[in-house]
C-alpha positions as CSV (number, residue, x, y, z in Angstrom):
1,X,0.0,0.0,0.0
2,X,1.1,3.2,-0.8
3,X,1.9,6.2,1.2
4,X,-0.3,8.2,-0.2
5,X,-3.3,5.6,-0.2
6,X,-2.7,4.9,3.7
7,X,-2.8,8.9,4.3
8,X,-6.5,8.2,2.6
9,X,-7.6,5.8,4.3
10,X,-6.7,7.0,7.6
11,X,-8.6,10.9,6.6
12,X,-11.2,8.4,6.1
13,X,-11.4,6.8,9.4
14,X,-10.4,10.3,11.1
15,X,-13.6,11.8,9.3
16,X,-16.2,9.1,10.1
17,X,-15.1,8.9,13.5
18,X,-15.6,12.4,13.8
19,X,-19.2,12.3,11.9
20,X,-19.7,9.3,14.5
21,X,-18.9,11.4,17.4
22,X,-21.1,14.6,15.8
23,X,-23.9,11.9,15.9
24,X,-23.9,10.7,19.3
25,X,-23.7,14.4,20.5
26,X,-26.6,15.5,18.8
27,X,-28.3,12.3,20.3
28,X,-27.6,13.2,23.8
29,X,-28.7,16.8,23.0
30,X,-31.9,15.5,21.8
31,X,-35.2,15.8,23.2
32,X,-37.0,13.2,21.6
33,X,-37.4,10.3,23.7
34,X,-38.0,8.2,21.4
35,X,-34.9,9.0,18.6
36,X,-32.8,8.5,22.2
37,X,-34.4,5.2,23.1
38,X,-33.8,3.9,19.7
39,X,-30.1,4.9,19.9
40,X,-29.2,3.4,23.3
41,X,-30.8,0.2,21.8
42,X,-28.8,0.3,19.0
43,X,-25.6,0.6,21.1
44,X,-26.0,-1.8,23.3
45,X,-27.4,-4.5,21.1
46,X,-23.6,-3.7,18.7
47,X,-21.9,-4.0,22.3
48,X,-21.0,0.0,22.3
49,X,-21.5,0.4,26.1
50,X,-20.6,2.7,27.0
51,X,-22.3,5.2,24.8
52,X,-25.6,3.7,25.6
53,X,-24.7,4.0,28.9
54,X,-25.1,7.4,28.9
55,X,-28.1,7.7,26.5
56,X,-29.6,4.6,29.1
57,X,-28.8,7.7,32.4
58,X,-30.7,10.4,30.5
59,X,-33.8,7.7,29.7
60,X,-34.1,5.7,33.0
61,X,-35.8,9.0,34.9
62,X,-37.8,10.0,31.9
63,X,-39.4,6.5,31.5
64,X,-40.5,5.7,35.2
65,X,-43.4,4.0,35.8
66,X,-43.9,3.2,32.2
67,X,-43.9,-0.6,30.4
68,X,-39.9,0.1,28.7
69,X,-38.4,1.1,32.3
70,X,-38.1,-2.5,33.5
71,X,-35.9,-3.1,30.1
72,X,-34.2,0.1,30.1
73,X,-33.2,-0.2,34.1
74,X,-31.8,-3.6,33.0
75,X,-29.8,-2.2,29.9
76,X,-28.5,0.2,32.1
77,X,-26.9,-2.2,34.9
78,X,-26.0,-4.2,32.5
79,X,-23.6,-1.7,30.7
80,X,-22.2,-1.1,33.6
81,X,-21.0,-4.1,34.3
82,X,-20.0,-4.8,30.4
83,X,-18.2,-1.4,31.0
84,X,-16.2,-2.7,34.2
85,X,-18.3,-0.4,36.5
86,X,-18.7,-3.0,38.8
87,X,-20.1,-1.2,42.2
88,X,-22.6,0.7,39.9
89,X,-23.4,-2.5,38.7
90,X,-23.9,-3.7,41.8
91,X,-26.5,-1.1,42.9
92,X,-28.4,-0.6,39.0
93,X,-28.8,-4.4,39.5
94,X,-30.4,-4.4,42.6
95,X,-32.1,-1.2,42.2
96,X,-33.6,-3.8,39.0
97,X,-34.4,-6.6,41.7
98,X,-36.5,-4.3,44.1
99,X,-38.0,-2.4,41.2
100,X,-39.2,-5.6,39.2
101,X,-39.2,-8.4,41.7
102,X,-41.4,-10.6,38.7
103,X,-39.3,-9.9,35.7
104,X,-38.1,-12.5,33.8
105,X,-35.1,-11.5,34.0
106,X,-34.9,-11.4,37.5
107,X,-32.4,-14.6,37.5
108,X,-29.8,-12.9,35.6
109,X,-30.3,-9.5,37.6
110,X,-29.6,-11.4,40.8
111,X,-26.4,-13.6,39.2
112,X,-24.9,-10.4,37.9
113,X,-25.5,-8.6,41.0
114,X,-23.4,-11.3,42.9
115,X,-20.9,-11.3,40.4
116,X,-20.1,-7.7,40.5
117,X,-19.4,-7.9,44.6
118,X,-17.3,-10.8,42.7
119,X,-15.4,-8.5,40.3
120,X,-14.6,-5.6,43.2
121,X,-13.1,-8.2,45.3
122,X,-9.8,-7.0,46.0
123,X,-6.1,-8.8,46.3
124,X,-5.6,-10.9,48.9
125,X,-3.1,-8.9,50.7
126,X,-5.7,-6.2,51.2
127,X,-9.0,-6.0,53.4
128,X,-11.4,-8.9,52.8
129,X,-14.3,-7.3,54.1
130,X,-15.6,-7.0,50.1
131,X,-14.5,-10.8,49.3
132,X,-16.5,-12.0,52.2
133,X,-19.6,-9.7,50.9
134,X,-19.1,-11.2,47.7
135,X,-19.4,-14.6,49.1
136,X,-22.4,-14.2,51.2
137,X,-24.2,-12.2,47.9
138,X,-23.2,-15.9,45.5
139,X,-24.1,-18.1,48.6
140,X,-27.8,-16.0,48.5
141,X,-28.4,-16.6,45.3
142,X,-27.5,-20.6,45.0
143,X,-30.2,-21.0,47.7
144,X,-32.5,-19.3,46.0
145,X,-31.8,-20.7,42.3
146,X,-30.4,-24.0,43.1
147,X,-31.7,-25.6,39.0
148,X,-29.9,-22.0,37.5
149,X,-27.7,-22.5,34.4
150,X,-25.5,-20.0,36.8
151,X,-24.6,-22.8,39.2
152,X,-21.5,-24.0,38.0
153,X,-20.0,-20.5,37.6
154,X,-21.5,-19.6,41.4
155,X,-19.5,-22.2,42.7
156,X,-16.1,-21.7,41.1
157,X,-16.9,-18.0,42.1
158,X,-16.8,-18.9,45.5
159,X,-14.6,-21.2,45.3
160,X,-11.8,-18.4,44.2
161,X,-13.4,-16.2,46.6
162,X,-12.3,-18.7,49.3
163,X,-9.5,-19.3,48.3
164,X,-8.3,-16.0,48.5
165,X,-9.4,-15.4,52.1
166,X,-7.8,-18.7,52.9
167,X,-4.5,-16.9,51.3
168,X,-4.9,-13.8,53.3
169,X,-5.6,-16.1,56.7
170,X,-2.5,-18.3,55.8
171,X,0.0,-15.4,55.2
172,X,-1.1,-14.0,58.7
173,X,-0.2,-17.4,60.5
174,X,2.6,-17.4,58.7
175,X,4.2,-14.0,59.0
176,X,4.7,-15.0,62.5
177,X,7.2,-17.2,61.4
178,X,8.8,-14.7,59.7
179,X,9.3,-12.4,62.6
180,X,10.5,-15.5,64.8
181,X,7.4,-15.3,67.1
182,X,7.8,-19.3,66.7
183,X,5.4,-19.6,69.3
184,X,2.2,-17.5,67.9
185,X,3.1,-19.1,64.9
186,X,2.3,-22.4,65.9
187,X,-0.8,-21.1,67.4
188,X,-1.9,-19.0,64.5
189,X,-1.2,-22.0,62.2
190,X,-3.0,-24.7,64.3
191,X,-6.3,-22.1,64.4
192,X,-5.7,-21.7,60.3
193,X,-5.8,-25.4,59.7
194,X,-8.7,-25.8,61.8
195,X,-10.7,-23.1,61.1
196,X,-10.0,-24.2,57.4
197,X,-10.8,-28.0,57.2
198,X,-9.3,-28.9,53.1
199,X,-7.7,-25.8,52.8
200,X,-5.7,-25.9,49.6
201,X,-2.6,-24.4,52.0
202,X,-2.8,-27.0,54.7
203,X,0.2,-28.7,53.7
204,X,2.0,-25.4,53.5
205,X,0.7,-24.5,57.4
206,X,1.8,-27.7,58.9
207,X,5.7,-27.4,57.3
208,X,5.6,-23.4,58.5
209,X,4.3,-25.2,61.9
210,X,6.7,-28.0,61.4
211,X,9.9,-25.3,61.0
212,X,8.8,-23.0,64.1
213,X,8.3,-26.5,66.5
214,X,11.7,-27.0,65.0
215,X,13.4,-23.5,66.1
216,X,11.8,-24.3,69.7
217,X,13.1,-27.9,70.0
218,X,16.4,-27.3,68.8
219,X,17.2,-24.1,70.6
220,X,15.4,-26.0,73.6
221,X,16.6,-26.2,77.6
222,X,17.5,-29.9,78.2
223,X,14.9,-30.8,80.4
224,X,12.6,-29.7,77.8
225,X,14.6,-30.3,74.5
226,X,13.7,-34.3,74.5
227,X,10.1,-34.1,74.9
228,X,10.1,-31.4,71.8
229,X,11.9,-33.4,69.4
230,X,9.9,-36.3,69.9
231,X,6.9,-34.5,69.5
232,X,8.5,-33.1,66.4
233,X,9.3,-36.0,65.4
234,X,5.4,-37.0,65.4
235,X,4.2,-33.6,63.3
236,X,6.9,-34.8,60.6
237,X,5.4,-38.4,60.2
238,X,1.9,-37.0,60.6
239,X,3.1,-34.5,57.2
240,X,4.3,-37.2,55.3
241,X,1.4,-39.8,55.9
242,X,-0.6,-37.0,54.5
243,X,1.6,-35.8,51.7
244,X,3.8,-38.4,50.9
245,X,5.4,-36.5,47.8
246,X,4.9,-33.7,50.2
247,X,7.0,-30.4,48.1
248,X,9.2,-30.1,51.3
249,X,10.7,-33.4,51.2
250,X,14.0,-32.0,51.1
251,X,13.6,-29.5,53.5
252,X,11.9,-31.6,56.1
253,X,14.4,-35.2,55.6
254,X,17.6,-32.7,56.1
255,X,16.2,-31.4,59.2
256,X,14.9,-34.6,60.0
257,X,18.2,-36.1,60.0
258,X,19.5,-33.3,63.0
259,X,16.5,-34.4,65.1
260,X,17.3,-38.2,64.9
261,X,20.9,-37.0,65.8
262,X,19.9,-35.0,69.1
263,X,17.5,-37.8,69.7
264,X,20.5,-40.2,69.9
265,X,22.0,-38.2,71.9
266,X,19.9,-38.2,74.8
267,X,19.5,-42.3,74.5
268,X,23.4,-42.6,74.7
């Protein structure tokens, strides 16, 4: 392609882009209801969002109380979701639920609600409070639509949801350990694994709680030091009866191998 043709073609674009952008302003200026109703359809039927967003702000007041709001309130939380908007999302869609409790499209409007609380979820290394919301909001609405074609997607919702709380609990317990508090680490592990029965990091809390119960049974008094490596001894057959190609193999025969040593010591 020439250079000449590409400089045309991209006028072109430039040009209908503008005459595009002329056209949706003169849409929003417009006070025919109608010509606007038929434009925000338009856009967000060719997936164009966020401009029917904003056509879908200026109808929703205008058509209260009439037989198109329940579909325009829905076309409106729903672009806000499509446009990443998630807590407006949130609150269009259940503005939708209270508004039209009957709609047939009530289902979705309850799904999508949830999975916006889903979507604002933060990282696990922040506040939870929002995760746990989210959870609750998915729990809610498996109960109440246990045959929905949503069901699969709940659960792996939650699933992730849990997950990531489990992650934020876990790196609690274990940042104990990291600031040799051997002892609150043990404490804080032991609550983690039981307050989190299958956890996906269980195997990861007992080897932190195997390497503080270490620290303490090596760096042990005598009259204490015997008792602790036996007991030690006990958490590292109870790991690998549970995870016998546990991913700390290496880490837990090497130190293993010291605690048989001080255990001989004391039977000599």
């Amino acid at each position: 392609m020439s250079e000449k043709s590409f400089s045309l073609i991209s006028l072109s674009l430039l040009l209908l882009m503008m005459a595009s952008c002329n056209q949706y302003q003169k849409i929003l200026n417009n006070d025919d209801l109608n010509v606007k109703y038929k434009a925000a359809e338009d856009y967000y039927n060719n997936g164009e969002y966020r401009r029917a967003n904003r056509i879908l702000e200026q109808l929703v007041p205008a058509y209260r109380g009439k037989p198109q709001a329940e579909r325009l309130v829905y076309f409106f939380a729903d672009s806000y979701f499509q446009t990443k908007n998630y807590y407006l999302a949130a609150y269009q869609f259940e503005n939708f639920i209270k508004s039209y409790p009957k709609s047939q499209k009530i289902e979705e409007a309850n799904f999508y609600a949830a999975k916006s609380y889903y979507m604002i979820s933060p990282n696990y290394s922040l506040d939870q409070e929002e995760t746990m919301t989210a959870i609750d909001k998915l729990q809610i609405f498996i109960n109440n639509y246990p045959d929905s074609t949503f069901m699969e997607e709940s659960n792996q919702l939650i699933s992730e949801l849990q997950t990531k709380v489990e992650k934020k609990e876990f790196e609690i317990a274990k940042q104990y350990y990291t600031i040799i508090d051997y002892r609150a680490a043990i404490k804080a592990l032991d609550n983690f694994i039981g307050d989190f029965v299958g956890t996906k990091f269980r195997e990861e809390a007992l080897y932190y709680k195997f390497l503080a119960s270490y620290e303490i049974a090596i760096n042990s008094v005598e009259s204490k030091k015997l008792e602790r490596l036996e007991d030690l001894k006990q958490l590292h057959t109870n790991i690998v009866r549970y995870y016998p190609e546990t991913l700390f193999e290496e880490d837990l025969t090497k130190k293993m191998k010291i605690v048989d040593k001080e255990i001989n010591t004391f039977e000599k």
